[in-house]
C-alpha positions, -999 to 999 in steps of 0.1 A, spaced: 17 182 90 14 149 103 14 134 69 25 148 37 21 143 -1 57 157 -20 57 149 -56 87 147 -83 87 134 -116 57 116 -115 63 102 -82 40 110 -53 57 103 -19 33 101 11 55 103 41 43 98 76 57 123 100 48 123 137 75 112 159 90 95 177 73 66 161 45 74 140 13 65 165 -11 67 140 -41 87 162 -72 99 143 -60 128 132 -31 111 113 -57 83 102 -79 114 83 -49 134 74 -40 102 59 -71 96 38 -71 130 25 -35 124 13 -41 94 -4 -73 108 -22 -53 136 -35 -31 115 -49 -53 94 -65 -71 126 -83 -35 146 -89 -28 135 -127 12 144 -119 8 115 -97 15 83 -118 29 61 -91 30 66 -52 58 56 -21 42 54 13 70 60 37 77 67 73 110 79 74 146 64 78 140 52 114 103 35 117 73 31 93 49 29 116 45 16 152 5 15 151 -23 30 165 -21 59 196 -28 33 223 -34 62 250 -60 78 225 -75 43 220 -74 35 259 -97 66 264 -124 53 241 -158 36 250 -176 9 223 -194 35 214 -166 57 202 -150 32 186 -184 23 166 -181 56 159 -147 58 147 -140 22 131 -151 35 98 -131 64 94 -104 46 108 -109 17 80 -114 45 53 -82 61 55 -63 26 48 -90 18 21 -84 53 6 -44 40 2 -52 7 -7 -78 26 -34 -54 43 -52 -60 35 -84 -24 39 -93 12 15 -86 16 17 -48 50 6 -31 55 10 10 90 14 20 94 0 55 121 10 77 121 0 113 89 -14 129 55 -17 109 30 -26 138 -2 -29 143 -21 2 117 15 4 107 13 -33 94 -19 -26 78 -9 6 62 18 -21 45 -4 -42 35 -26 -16 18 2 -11 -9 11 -34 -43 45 -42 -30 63 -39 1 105 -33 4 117 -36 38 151 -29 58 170 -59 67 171 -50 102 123 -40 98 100 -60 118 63 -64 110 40 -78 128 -4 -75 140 0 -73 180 -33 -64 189 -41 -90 208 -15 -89 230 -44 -54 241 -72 -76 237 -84 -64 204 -80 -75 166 -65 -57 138 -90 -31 128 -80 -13 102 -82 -46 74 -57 -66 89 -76 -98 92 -84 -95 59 -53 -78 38 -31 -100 58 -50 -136 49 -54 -124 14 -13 -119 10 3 -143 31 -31 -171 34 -52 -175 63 -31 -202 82 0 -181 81 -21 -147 88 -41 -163 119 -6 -175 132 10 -137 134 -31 -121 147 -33 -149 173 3 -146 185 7 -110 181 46 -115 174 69 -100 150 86 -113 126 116 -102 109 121 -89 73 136 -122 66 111 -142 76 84 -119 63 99 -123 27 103 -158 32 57 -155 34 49 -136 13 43 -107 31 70 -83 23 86 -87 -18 123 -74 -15 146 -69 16 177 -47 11 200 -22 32 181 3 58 200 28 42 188 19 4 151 16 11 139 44 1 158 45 -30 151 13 -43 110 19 -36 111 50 -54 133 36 -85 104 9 -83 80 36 -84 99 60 -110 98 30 -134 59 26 -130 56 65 -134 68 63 -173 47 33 -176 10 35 -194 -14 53 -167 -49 39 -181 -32 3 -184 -21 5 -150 -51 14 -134 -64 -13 -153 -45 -41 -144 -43 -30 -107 -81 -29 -107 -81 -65 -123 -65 -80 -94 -76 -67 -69 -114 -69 -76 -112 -101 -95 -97 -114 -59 -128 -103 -42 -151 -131 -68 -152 -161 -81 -131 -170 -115 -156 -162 -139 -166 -128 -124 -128 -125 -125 -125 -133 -159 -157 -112 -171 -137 -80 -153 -103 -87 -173 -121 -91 -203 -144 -60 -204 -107 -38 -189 -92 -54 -219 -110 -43 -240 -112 -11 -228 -77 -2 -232 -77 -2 -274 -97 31 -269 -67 49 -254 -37 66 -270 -13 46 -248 -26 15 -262 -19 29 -295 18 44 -289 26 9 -274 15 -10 -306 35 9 -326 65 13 -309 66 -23 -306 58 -29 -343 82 -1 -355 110 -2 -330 105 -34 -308 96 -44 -276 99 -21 -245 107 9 -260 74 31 -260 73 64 -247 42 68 -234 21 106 -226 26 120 -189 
């Protein structure tokens, strides 16, 4: 399998697995999207790593594959091809990419389709698809301007140029840079840590963001507060008020 889902206490890990560098062709693209729904739907799932293995998250698309295509294959295909990152970025669940290596192009993008990114010191990130003539495709013109700002987002898509983890921390675009050797690790303790937390409350507050990004304030707003309110109908809500009455703050234990 080109990509696989391998769960463990609660943590889902999808790993990208085609190398020498993870070219992300269409059949990793769907293989992809049917990972990511399955972990959305799997209720042992409570939190997810999207990782491509100690060497390289992912170098972008299959360029030979892509070379090969007409506009009207690519019409074809540019919806599947954005549904398998939307079906990751969907996940209604905390998401963490662990980047090792490069994260180019559709590897960028897959990035950018989770809550958080940890990088390797020695990663490098970048959108070059216009050094090929093209633009990012699958959501990088958007993902990229809504993390990092559109100035800062049209610099990297018009240059095409990587950037190192460094720098990428320094924007915004990655949120922790530590040892190659520890990246996996410290996105799956990140993860772990999620996977005790309150499921429906979660899902909630991930679903806040992101959609209350898409509108205006008081759309925002009217989301949080309706999400809000809905969490004092679940039994999480419930064992997280008491523990905090009875024992204090940060101490519930709440239902797998």
């Amino acid at each position: 399998m080109t990509v696989t889902l391998e769960v463990d206490e609660g943590v889902g890990t999808i790993r990208l697995d085609r190398p020498p560098m993870n070219a992300m062709n269409a059949a990793v693209q769907d293989r992809l999207r049917a990972v990511a729904e399955e972990a959305a739907r799997r209720p042992d799932v409570r939190a997810v790593v999207v990782w491509g293995g100690e060497k390289v998250f992912a170098a972008g698309a299959d360029i030979k594959e892509m070379q090969a295509m007409s506009y009207q294959d690519m019409a074809d295909r540019a919806g599947d091809l954005q549904g398998a990152f939307t079906a990751v970025a969907g996940i209604p669940k905390p998401v963490v990419a662990a980047v090792n290596g490069y994260a180019l192009g559709g590897g960028c993008e897959l990035a950018l389709c989770a809550d958080i990114r940890i990088a390797a010191e020695d990663a490098r990130l970048g959108q070059p698809e216009i050094l090929l003539g093209v633009i990012p495709g699958a959501g990088g013109t958007q993902r990229l301007a809504r993390l990092v700002g559109p100035s800062r987002a049209k610099d990297l898509i018009f240059t095409g140029r990587m950037v190192t983890a460094q720098e990428a921390l320094s924007i915004g675009l990655v949120d922790r840079v530590v040892p190659a050797a520890e990246v996996y690790g410290a996105a799956r303790a990140w993860a772990e840590r999620l996977a005790r937390g309150p499921a429906y409350a979660l899902r909630a507050a991930k679903e806040a963001v992101d959609k209350g990004l898409d509108a205006d304030l008081a759309t925002g707003l009217a989301l949080e507060r309706h999400l809000f309110a809905g969490l004092f109908a679940t039994e999480d809500r419930e064992t997280g008020m008491r523990s905090f009455v009875e024992d204090g703050p940060g101490k519930a234990k709440f239902s797998r």
